[in-house]
C-alpha positions in Angstrom: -8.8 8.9 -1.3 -5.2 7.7 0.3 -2.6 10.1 1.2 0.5 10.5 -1.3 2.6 8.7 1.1 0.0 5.9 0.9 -0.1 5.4 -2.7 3.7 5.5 -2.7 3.3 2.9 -0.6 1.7 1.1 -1.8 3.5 1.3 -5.6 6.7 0.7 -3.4 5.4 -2.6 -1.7 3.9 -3.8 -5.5 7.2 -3.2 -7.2 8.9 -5.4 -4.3 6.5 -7.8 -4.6 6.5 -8.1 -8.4 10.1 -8.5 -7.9 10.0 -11.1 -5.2 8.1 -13.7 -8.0 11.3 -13.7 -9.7 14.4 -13.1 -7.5 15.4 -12.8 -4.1 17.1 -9.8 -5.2 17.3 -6.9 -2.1 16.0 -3.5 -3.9 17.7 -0.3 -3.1 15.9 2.7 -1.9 16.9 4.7 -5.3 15.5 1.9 -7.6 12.4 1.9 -5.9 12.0 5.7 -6.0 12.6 5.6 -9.5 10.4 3.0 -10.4 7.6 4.5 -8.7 8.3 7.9 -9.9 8.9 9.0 -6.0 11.0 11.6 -4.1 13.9 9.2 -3.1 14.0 11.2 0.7 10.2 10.5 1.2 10.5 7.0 -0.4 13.1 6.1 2.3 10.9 7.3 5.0 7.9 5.3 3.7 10.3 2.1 3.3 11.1 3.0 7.4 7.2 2.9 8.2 6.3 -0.2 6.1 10.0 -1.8 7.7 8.9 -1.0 11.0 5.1 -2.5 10.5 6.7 -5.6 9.2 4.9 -5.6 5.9 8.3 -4.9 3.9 11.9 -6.4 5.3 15.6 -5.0 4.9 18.2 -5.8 4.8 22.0 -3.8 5.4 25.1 -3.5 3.7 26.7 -3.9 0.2 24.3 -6.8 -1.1 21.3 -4.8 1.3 17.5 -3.3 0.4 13.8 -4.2 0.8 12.4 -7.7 0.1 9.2 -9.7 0.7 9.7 -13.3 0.5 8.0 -14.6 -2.0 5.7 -17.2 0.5 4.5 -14.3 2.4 3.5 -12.3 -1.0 -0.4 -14.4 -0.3 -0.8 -13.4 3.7 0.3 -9.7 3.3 -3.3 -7.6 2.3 -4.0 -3.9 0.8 -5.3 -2.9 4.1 -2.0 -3.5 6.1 -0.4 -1.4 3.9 -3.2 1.5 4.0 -3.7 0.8 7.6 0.4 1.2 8.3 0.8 4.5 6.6 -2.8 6.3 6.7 -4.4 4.4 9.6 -7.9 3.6 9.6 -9.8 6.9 8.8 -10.7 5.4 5.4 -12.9 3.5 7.1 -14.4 5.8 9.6 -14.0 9.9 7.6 -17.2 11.4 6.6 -17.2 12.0 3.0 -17.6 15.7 3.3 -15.1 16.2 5.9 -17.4 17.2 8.4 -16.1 16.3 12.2 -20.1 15.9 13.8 -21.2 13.3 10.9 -21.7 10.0 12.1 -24.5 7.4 11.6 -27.1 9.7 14.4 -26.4 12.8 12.8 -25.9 12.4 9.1 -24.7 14.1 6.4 -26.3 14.4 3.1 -23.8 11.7 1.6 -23.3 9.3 5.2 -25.3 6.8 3.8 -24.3 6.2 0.2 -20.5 7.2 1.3 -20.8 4.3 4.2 -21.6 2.2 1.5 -18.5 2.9 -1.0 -16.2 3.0 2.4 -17.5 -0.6 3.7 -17.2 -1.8 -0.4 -13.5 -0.1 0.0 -12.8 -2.0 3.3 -13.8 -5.2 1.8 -11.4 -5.1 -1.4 -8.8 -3.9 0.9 -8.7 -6.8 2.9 -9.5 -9.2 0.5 -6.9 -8.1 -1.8 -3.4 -10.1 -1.3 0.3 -8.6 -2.9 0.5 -11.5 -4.7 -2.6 -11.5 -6.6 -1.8 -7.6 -7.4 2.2 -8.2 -8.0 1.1 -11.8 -11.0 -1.3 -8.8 -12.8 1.9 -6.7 -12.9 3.9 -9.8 -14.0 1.7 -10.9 -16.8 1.0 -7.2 -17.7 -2.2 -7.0 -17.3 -1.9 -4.5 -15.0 0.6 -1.3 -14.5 2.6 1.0 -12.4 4.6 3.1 -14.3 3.0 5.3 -17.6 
């Protein structure tokens, strides 16, 4: 459903945020690879993208890394993140692939498929990093086997 890069992402920006309730703590590039179970070189150049979509901040030198402030951890959705990294064909992809589909010229699966995309779209957007990052915190929820 999302691209590797996405659910990296997305794992990256969750471990950040699960982070941010505690500390203001900066987190390194390698920690976050690790933690995610990520390639560190294609971790950095998703930390780049969410940097430079201003979901994520960073920070240089010594004492440097990624951080979300904790007060933004309620206004920052799912669907930035998805939307920064995979842009919105999620929303709009048949579910068989096929380039002529749309809502004219259906595919076998347009309707049901529009259905579980427009589901998707909602959770996406409804969804905040904070409400996902106090699930990890009370560990009720997980990233890591």
């Amino acid at each position: 459903m999302f691209s590797k890069a996405c659910e990296y992402g997305i794992k990256a920006t969750l471990y950040i945020s699960e982070q941010a309730l505690h500390s203001e703590k900066k987190i390194g590039v390698k920690d976050i690879a690790k933690e995610i179970n990520s390639p560190e070189a294609f971790t950095a150049k998703i930390m780049q993208i969410l940097t430079k979509k201003k979901i994520v901040k960073s920070a240089k030198g010594p004492s440097g890394g990624f951080f979300i402030p904790k007060e933004e951890l309620d206004k920052i959705m799912l669907s930035e993140i998805v939307e920064a990294i995979d842009g919105d064909h999620i929303y709009k992809g048949c579910g068989l692939g096929l380039d002529q589909c749309n809502a004219d010229k259906p595919c076998p699966v347009h309707d049901k498929f529009k259905l579980i995309r427009d589901e998707l779209a909602e959770m996406l957007t409804k969804t905040s990093l904070l409400e996902l990052a106090n699930g990890l915190d009370s560990g009720l929820t997980f990233l890591k086997r």
